[in-house]
C-alpha positions in Angstrom: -5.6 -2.1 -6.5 -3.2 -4.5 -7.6 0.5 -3.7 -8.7 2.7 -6.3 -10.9 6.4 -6.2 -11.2 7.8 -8.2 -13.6 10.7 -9.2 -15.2 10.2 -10.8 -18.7 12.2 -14.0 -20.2 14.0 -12.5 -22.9 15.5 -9.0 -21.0 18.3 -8.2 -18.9 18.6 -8.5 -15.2 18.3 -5.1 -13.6 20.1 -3.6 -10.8 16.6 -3.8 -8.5 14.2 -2.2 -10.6 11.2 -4.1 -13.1 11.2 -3.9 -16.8 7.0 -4.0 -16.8 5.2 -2.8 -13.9 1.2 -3.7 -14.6 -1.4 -1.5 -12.6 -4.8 -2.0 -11.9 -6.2 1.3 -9.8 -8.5 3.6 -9.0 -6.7 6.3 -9.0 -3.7 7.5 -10.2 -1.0 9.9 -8.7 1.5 11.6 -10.3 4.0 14.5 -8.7 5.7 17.3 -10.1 9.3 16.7 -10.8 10.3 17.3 -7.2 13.7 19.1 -7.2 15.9 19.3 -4.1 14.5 22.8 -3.0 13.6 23.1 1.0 10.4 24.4 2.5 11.9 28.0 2.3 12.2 27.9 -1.4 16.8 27.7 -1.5 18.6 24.9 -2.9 19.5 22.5 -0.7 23.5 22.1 0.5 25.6 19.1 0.4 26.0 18.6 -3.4 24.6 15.4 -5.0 24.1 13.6 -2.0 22.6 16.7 0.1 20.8 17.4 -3.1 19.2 14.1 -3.4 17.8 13.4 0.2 16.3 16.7 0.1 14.5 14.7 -3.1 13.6 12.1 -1.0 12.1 14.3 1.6 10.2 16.3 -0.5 9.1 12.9 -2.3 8.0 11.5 0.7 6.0 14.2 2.0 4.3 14.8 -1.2 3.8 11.1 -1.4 1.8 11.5 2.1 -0.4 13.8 1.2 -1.3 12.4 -1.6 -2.4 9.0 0.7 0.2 7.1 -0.6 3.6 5.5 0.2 6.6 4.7 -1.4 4.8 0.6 -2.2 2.1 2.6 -4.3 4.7 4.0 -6.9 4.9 2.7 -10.1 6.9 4.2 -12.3 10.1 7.1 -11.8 12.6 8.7 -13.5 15.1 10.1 -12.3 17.6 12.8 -13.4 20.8 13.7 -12.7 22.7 16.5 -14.3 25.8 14.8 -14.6 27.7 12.9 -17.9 29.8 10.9 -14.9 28.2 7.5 -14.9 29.8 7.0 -11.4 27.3 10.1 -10.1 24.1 8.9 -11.7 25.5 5.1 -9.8 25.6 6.9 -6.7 22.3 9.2 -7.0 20.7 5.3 -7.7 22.7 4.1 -4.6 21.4 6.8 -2.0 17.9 6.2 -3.6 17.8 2.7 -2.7 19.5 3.0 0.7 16.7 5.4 2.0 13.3 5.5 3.2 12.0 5.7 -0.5 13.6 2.5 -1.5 10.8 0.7 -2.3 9.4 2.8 -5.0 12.4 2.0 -7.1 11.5 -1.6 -7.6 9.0 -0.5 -10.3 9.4 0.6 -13.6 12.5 3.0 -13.3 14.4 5.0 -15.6 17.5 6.7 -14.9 19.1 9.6 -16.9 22.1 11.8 -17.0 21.2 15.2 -18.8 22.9 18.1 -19.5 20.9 20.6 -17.0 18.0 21.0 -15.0 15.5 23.7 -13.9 17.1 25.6 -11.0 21.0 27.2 -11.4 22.6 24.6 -9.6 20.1 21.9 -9.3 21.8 18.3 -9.6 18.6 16.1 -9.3 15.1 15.4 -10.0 12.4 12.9 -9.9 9.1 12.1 -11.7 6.6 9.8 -9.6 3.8 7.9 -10.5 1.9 6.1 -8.1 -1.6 4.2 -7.9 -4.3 3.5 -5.5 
């Protein structure tokens, strides 16, 4: 498997991430939306930032049972339920100060909406990986 992160003559630098992430696999993994829900099935506490490493956690695990690691992902986007562009900044911040870091330097995309799934759910992420 080979993965190729590029950024192309012509765009703008990016905060970390890769405009064009090219992907040659065998197989391709792609998650659920994972939302910041615990084991037990409750929201997790802390607001945005308990929120979002309860994301990375569930991420992460998900990750490892599919055989893969935060290096194999190749594409995410991430939501946060927020218009404050200061929230979705540090949502993108916490992401690339933990454990998951690595699968931001791909293809990213990063989103403020109006609401998510869950009554107070403040974040979610799509992953793609390959092997």
């Amino acid at each position: 498997m080979t993965i190729e992160r590029t950024n192309p003559d012509g765009l703008h630098p990016t905060p970390g991430y890769h405009h064009v992430t090219r992907v040659q696999a065998d197989t391709l993994i792609y998650l659920a939306g994972q939302c910041p829900l615990q084991p037990s099935g409750d929201l997790a506490d802390g607001g945005l930032e308990g929120q979002t490493e309860q994301v990375i956690r569930n991420i992460l695990v998900a990750l490892d049972a599919a055989g893969a690691t935060p290096e194999d992902v190749v594409r995410t986007v991430i939501y946060v339920a927020s218009p404050d562009r200061d929230e979705l900044a540090a949502v993108w911040t916490l992401l690339n100060a933990s454990p998951l870091a690595s699968a931001f330097t791909s293809a990213s995309t990063l989103l403020g909406v109006a609401q998510l799934g869950f009554p107070g759910q403040l974040v979610e992420i799509d992953v793609t990986a390959a092997l």
